[in-house]
C-alpha positions in Angstrom: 0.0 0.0 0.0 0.9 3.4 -0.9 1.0 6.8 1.0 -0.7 9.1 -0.9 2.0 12.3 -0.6 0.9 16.0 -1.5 4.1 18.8 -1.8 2.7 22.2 -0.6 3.0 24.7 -3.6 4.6 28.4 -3.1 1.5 30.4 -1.9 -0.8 27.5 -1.1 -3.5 28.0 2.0 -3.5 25.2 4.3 -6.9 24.4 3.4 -6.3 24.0 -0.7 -3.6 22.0 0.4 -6.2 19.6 2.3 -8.4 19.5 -0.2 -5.4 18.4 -3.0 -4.7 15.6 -0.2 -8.2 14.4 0.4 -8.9 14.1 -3.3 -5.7 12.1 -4.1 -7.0 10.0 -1.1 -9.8 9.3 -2.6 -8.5 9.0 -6.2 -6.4 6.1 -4.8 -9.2 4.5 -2.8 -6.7 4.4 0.2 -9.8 4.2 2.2 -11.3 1.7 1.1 -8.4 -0.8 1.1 -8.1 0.1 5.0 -11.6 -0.9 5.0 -11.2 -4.0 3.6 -8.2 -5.1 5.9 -10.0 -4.1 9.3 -10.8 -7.2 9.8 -10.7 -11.4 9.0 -12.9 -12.5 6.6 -13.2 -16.3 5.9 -13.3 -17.0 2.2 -16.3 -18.5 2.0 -17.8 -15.4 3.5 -15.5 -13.1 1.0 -17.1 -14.9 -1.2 -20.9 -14.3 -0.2 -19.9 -10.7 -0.1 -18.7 -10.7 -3.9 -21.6 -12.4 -4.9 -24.1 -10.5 -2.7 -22.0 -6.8 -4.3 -22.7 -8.5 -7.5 -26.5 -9.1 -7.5 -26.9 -5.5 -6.0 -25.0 -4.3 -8.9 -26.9 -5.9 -11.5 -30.3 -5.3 -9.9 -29.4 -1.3 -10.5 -28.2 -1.9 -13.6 -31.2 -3.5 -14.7 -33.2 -0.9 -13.1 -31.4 1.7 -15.5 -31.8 -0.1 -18.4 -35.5 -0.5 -17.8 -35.8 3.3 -17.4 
């Protein structure tokens, strides 16, 4: 895993500087791979997850293409 790293420009406000640093954050879904490594999960239960992510996915999808 990678730290995101942000170089304050000459003349930069703290708070643009934030900003820059939450985006790249998010950009690099830092986040959400911290998420995923709080805790254990047994495969078979990684794999209910996946599967239950994927039904939710196509259920909007076919939602959308209905509309």
């Amino acid at each position: 895993m990678s730290l995101a790293e942000v170089r304050i420009q000459e003349g930069e406000t703290l708070e643009n500087l934030l900003r820059r640093f939450k985006r790249k954050v998010q950009q690099e879904d830092i986040i959400k791979e911290v998420k995923k490594h709080s805790f254990y999960l047994k495969p078979g239960e990684k794999k209910r997850v996946k599967q239950a992510l994927a039904r939710k996915r196509n259920r909007k999808k076919s939602r959308r293409d209905f509309e």
